[in-house]
ZAMI-894729 format. One record per residue (C-alpha): x, y, z; residue in one letter. Coordinates in steps of 0.02 Angstrom, whole numbers, plus 32768, in hexadecimal, padded with zeros to 4 digits. Last residue first. Layout:
BEGIN
XYZa
...
END
This chain:
BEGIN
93620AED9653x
93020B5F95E0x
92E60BE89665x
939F0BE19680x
93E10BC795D8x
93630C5D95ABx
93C50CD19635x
946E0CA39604x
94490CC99535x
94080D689587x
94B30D9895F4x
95280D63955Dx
94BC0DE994E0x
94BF0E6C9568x
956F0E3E9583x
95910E4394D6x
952B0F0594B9x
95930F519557x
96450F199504x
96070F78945Ax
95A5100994A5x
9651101E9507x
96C91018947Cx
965310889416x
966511109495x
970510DE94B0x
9721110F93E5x
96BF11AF93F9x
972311E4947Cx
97CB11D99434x
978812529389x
973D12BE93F4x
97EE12C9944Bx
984712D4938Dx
97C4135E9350x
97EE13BE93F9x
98A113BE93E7x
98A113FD9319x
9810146A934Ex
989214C993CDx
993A14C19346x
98CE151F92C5x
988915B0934Bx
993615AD938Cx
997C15C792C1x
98FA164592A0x
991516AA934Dx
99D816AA9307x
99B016F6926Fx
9938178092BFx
99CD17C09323x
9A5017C1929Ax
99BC182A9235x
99C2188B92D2x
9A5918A492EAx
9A7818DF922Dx
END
């Protein structure tokens, strides 16, 4: 009976655990795509700057 009580209780960690670490890979995918986003339009600013320069 303890250990049944024992094994139940490992299960629900185990659950709560992935639960945590599906929500912080979750987090970090989204500033990754935050940052690819902000990095790509000032890439895109900084080259429209450069050819108005060499242009001008």
């Amino acid at each position: 009976m303890k250990v049944e009580q024992d094994l139940e209780e490992i299960k629900e960690r185990l659950t709560q655990i992935e639960i945590k670490l599906e929500q912080k890979s979750a987090s970090k995918r989204i500033l990754k795509y935050m940052i690819i986003v902000f990095l790509s339009v000032f890439f895109l600013l900084f080259l429209i700057g450069i050819i108005q320069f060499v242009s001008a």
